[in-house]
MIMAR-24417 format. One line per 2 residues: number of its first residue (from 0); for each residue x, y, z of N, C-alpha, C. Coordinates in nm, 4 decimals, always signed. Example, Ala and Ser with C-alpha at 12.3 -4.5 7.8 and 13.67 -1.06 7.14 Angstrom:
0 = +1.3190/-0.5690/+0.7800/+1.2300/-0.4500/+0.7800/+1.3200/-0.3300/+0.7800; +1.2850/-0.2250/+0.7080/+1.3670/-0.1060/+0.7140/+1.2900/+0.0030/+0.7870 .
***
This chain:
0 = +1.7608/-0.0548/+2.6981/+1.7324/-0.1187/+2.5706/+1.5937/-0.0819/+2.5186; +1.4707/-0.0604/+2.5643/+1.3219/-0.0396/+2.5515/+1.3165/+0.0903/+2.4421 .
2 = +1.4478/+0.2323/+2.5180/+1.4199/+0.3654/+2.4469/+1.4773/+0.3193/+2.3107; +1.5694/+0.2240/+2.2686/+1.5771/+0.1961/+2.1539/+1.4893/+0.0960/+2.0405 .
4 = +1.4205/+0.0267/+2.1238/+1.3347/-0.0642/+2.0661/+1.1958/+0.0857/+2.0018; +1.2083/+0.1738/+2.0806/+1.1136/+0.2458/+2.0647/+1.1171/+0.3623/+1.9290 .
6 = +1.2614/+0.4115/+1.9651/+1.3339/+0.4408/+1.8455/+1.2905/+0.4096/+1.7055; +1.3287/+0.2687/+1.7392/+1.3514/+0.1911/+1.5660/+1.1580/+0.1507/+1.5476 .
8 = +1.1205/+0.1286/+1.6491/+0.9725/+0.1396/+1.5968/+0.9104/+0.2008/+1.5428; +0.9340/+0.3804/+1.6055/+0.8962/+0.4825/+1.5783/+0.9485/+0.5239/+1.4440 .
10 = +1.0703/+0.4892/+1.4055/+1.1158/+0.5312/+1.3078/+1.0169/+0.4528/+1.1985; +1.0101/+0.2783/+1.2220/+0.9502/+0.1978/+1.1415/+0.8057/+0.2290/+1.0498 .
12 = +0.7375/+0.2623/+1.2206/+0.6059/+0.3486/+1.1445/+0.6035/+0.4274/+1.0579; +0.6887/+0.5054/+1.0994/+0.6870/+0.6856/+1.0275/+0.7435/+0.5791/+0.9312 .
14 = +0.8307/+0.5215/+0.8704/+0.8398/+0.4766/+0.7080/+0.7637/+0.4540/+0.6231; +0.7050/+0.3518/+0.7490/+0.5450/+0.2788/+0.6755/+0.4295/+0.3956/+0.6096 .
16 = +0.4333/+0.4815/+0.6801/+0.3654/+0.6143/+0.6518/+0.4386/+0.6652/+0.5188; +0.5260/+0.7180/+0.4969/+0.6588/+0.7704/+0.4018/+0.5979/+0.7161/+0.2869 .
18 = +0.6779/+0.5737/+0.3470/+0.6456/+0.4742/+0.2158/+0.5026/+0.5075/+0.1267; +0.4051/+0.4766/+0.1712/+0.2624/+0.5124/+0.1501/+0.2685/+0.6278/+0.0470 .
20 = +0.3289/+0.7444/+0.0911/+0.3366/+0.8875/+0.0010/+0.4336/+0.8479/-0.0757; +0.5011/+0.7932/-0.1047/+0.6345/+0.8130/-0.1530/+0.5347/+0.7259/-0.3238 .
22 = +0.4532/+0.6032/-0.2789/+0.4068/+0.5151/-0.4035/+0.2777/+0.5653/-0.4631; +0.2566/+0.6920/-0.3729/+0.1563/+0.7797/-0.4590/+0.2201/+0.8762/-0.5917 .
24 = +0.3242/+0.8726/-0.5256/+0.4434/+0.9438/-0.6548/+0.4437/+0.8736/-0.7350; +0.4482/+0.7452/-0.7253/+0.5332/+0.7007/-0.8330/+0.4173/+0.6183/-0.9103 .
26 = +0.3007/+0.5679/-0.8602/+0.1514/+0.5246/-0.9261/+0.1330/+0.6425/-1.0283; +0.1602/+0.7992/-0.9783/+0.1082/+0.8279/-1.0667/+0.1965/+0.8955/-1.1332 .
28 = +0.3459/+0.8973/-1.1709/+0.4275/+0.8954/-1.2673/+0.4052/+0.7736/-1.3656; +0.3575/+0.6292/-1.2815/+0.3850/+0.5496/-1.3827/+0.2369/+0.5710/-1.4739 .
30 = +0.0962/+0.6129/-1.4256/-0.0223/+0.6557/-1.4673/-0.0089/+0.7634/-1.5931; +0.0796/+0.8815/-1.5502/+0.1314/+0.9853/-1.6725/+0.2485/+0.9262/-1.7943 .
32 = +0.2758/+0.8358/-1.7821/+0.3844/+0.7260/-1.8867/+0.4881/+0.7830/-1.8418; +0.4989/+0.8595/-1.7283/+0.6775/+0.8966/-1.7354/+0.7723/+0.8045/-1.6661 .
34 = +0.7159/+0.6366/-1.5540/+0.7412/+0.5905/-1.4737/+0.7494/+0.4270/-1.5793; +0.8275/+0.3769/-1.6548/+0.7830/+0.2311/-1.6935/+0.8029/+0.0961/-1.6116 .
36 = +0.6782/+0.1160/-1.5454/+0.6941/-0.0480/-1.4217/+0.7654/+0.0191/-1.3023; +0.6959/-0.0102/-1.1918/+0.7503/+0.0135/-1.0800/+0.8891/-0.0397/-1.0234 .
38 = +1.0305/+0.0281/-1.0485/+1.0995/+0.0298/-1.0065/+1.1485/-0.0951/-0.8770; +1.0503/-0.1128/-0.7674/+1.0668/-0.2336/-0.6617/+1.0194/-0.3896/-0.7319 .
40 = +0.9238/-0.3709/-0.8343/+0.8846/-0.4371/-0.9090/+1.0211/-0.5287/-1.0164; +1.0626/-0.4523/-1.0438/+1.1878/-0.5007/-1.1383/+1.2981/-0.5134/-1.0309 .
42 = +1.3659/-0.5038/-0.8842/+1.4041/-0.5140/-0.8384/+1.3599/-0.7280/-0.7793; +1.2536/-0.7025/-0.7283/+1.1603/-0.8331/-0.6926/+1.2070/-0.9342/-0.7964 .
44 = +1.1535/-0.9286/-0.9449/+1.1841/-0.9676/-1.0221/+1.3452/-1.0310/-1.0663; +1.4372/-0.9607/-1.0292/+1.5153/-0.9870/-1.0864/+1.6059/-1.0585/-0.9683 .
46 = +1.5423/-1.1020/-0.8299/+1.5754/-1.1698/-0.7108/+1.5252/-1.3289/-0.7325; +1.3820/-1.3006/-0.8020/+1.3218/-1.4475/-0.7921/+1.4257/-1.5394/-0.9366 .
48 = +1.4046/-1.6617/-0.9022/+1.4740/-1.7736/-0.9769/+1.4335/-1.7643/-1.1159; +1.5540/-1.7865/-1.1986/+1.5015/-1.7382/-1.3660/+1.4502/-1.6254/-1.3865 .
50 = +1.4918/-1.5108/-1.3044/+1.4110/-1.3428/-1.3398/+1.4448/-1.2872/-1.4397; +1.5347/-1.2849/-1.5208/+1.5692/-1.1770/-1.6338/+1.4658/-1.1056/-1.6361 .
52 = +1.3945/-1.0349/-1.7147/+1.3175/-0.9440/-1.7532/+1.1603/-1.0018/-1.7622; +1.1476/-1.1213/-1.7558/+0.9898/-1.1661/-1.7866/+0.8898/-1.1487/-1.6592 .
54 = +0.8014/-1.1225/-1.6734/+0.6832/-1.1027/-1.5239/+0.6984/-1.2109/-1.4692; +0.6812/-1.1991/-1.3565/+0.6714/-1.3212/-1.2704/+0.5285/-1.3207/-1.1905 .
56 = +0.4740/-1.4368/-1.1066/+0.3109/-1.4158/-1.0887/+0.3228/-1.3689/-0.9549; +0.2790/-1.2855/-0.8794/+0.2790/-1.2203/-0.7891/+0.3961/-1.1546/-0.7261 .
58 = +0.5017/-1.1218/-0.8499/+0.5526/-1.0382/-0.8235/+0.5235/-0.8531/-0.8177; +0.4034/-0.8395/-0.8701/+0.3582/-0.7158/-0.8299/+0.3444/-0.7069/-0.6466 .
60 = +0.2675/-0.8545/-0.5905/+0.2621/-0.8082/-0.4268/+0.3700/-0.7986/-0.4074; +0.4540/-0.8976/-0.4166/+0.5856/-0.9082/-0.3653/+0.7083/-0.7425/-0.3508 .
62 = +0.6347/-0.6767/-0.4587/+0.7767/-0.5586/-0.4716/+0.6596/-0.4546/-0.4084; +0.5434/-0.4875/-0.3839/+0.5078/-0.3434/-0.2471/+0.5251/-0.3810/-0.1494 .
64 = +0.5355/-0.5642/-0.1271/+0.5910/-0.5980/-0.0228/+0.7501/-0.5550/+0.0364; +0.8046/-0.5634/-0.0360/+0.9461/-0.5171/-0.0820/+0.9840/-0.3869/-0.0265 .
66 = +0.8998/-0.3197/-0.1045/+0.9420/-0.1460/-0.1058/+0.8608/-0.1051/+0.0062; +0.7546/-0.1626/+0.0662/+0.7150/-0.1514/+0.2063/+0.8398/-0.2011/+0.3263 .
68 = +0.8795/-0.3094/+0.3028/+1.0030/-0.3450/+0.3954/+1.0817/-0.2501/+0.3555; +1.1346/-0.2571/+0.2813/+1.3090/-0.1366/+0.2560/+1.2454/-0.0161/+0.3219 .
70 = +1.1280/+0.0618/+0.2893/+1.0644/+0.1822/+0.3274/+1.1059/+0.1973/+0.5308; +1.0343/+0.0771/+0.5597/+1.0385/+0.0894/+0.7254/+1.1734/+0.0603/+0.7511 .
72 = +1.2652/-0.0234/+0.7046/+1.3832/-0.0429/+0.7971/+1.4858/+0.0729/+0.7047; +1.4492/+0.1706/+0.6087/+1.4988/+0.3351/+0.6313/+1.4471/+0.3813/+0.7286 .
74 = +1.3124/+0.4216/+0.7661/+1.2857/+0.4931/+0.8746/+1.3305/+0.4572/+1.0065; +1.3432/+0.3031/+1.0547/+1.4270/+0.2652/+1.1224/+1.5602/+0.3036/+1.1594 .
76 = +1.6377/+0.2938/+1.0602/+1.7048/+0.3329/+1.0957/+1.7697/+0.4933/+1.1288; +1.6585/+0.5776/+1.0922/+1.6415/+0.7500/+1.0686/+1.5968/+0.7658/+1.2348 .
78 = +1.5010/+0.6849/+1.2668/+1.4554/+0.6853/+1.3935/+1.5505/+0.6519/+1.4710; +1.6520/+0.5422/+1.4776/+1.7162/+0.5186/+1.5439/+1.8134/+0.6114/+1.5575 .
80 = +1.8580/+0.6820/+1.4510/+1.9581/+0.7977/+1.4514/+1.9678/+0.8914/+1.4852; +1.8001/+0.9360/+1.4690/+1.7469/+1.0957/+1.5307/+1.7338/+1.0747/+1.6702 .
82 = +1.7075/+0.9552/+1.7527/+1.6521/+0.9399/+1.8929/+1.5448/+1.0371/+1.8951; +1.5640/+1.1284/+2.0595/+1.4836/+1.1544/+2.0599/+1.4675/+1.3559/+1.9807 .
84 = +1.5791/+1.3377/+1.9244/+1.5870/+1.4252/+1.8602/+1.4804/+1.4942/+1.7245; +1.4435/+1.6157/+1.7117/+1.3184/+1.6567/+1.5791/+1.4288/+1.6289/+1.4668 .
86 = +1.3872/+1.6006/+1.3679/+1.4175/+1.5382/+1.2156/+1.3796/+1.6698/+1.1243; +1.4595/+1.7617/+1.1297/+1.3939/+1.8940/+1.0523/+1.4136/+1.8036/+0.8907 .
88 = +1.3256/+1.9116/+0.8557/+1.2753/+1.8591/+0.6935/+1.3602/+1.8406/+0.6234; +1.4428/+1.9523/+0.5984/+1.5791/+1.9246/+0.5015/+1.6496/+1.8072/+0.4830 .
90 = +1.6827/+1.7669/+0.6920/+1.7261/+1.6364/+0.6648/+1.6855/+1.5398/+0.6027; +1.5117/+1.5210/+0.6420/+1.4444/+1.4861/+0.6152/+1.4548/+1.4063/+0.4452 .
92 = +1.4649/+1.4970/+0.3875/+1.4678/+1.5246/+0.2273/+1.5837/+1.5158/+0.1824; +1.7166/+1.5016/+0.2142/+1.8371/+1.5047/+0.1878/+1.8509/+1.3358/+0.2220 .
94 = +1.7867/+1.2656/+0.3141/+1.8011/+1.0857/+0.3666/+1.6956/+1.0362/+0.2582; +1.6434/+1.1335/+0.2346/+1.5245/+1.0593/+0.1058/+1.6553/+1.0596/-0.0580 .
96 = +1.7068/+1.1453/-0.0457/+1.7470/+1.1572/-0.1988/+1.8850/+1.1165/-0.1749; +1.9620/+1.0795/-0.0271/+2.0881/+0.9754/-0.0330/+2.0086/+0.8013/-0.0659 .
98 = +1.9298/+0.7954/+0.0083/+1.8560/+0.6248/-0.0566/+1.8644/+0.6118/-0.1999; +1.7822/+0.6989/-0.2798/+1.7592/+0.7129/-0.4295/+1.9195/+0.6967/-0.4698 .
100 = +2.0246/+0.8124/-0.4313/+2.1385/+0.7574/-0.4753/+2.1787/+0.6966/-0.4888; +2.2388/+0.6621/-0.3580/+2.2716/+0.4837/-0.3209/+2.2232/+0.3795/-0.3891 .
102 = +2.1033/+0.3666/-0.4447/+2.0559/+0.2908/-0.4284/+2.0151/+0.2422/-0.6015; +2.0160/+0.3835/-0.6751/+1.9784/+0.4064/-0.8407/+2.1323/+0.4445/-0.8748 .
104 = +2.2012/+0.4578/-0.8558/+2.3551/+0.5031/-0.9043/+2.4557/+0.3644/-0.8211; +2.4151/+0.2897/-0.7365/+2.5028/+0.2282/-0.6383/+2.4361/+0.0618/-0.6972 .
106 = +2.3892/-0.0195/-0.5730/+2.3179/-0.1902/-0.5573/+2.2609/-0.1796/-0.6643; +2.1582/-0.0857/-0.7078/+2.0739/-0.1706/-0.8389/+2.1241/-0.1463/-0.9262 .
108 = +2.1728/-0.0572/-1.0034/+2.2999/-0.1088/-1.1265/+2.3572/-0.2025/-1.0850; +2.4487/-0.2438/-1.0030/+2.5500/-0.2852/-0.9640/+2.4986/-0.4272/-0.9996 .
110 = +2.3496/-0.4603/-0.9611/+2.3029/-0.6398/-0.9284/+2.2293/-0.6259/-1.1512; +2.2318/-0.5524/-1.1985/+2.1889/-0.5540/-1.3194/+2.0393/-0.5078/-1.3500 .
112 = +1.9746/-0.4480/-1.2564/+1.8719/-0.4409/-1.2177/+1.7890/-0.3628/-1.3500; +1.8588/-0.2112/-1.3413/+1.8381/-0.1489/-1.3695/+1.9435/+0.0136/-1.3921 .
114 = +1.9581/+0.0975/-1.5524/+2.0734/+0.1606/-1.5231/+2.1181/+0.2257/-1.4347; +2.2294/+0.3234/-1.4162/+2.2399/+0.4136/-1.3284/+2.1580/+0.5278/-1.3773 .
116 = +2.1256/+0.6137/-1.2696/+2.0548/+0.7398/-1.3016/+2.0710/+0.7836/-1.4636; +2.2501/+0.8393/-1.3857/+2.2900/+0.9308/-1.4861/+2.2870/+0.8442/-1.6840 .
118 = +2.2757/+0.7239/-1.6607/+2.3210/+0.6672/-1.8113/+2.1115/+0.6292/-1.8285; +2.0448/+0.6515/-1.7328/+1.8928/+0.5822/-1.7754/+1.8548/+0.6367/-1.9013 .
120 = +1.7835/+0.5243/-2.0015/+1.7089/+0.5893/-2.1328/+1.5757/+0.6301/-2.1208; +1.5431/+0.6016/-1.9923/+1.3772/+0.6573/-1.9835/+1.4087/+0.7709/-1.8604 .
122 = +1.3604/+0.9158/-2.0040/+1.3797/+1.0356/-1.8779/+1.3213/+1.0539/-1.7912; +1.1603/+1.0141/-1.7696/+1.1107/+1.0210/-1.7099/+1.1166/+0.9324/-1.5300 .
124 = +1.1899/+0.8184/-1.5704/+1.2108/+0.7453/-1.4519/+1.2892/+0.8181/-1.3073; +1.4052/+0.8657/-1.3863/+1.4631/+0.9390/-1.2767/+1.4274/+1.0467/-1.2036 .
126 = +1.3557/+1.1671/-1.2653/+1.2540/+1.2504/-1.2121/+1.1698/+1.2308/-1.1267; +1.0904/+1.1061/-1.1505/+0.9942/+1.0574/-1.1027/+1.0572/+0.9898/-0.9349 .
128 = +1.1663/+0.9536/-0.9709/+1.1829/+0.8666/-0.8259/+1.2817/+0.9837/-0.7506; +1.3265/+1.0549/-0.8101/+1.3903/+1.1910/-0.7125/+1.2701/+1.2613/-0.6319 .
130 = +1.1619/+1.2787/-0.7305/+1.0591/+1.3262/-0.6806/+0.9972/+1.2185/-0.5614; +0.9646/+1.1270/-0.5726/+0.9295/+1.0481/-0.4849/+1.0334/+1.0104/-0.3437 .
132 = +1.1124/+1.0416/-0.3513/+1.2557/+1.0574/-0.2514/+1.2179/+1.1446/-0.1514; +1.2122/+1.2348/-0.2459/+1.1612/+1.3459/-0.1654/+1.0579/+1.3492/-0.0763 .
134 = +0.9503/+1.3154/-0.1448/+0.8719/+1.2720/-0.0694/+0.8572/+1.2124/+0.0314; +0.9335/+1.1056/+0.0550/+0.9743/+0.9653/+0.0897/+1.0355/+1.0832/+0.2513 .
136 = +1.1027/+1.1329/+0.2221/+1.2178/+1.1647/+0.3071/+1.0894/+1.3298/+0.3761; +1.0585/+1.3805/+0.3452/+0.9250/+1.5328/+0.3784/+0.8782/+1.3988/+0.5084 .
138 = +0.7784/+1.3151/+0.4508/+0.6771/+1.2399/+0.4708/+0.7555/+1.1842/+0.6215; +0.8754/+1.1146/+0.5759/+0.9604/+1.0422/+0.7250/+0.9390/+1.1445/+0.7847 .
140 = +1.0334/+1.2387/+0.7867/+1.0596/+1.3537/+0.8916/+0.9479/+1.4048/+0.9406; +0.8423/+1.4536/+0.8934/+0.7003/+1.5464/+0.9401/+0.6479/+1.3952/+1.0286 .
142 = +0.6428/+1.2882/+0.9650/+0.5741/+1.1490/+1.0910/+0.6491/+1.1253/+1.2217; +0.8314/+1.1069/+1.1943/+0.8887/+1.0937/+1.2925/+0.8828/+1.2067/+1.3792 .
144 = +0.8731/+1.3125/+1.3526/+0.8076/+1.4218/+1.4467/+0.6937/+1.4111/+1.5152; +0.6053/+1.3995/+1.4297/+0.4608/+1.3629/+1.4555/+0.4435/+1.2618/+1.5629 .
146 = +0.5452/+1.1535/+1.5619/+0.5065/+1.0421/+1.6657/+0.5916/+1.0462/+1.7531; +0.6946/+1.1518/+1.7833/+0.7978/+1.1918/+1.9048/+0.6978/+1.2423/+2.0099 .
148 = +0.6034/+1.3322/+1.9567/+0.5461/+1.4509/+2.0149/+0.4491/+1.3274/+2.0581; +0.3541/+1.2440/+2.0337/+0.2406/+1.1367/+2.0597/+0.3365/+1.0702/+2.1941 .
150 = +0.4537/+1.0143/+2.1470/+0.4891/+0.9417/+2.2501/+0.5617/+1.0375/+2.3890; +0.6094/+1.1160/+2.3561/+0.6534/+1.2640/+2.4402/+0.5063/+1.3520/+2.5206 .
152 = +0.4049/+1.2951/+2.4631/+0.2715/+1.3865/+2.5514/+0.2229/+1.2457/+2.6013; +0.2286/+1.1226/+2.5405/+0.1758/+0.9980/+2.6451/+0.2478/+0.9509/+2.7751 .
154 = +0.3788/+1.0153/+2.7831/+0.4724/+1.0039/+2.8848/+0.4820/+1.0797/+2.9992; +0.3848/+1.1634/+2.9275/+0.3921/+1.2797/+3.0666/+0.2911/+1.2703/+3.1590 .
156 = +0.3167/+1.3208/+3.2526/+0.2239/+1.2999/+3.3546/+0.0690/+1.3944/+3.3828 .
***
């Protein structure tokens, strides 16, 4: 049970890391006007009581809180999947841009959140978070590597 606790840890971190790059994307899509309101932000929002569309007061922490959780329990579960297996990049980048799917074409339309990709009126949104996927998914894979090899050279004798 431990090599899996270790797994999903390892994976957890490396998200937490991901995550991190992934909201540098998207700070500064939303900085260039191509990003309107952070995406986890309007997600948060539209969970808390009476959300329709109006701000709510600390719902800005709440949706990096948010998109920090969702971030680690993806890598979690990437970690748990890869074991002790390397996470080449592609995959890497291909688990970054199935989330975005899933997730912008699938649950958040679905809960009213926000449109699907393909029907969004702001062009810039979707670009922006493919791009950040990507990221999202480079960033997992190069960490979950990164911390195979840390825990794979602390093990040795």
């Amino acid at each position: 049970m431990i090599p899996v606790i270790r797994h999903v840890a390892r994976g957890a971190a490396a998200g937490l890391l991901a995550t991190g790059a992934m909201s540098a994307v998207m700070l500064a899509g939303e900085r260039a006007g191509l990003l309107p309101g952070q995406p986890p932000r309007h997600i948060v929002r539209a969970a808390l009581p009476g959300h329709r569309r109006r701000p709510k007061r600390g719902e800005k922490a709440l949706g990096a809180g948010a998109h920090l959780a969702f971030g680690m329990g993806s890598g979690a579960l990437l970690g748990l999947l890869a074991r002790d297996g390397r996470v080449r990049l592609p995959l890497g980048v291909g688990y970054g841009l199935l989330i975005w799917v899933t997730s912008y074409e699938g649950w958040v339309p679905a809960m009213d959140i926000l449109p699907p990709i393909s029907r969004d009126p702001e062009p810039g949104r979707p670009a922006v978070m493919a791009a950040g996927h990507v990221v999202y998914g480079a960033a997992l894979a190069l960490a979950l590597n990164r911390l195979r090899r840390r825990g794979t050279a602390a093990t040795q004798p």
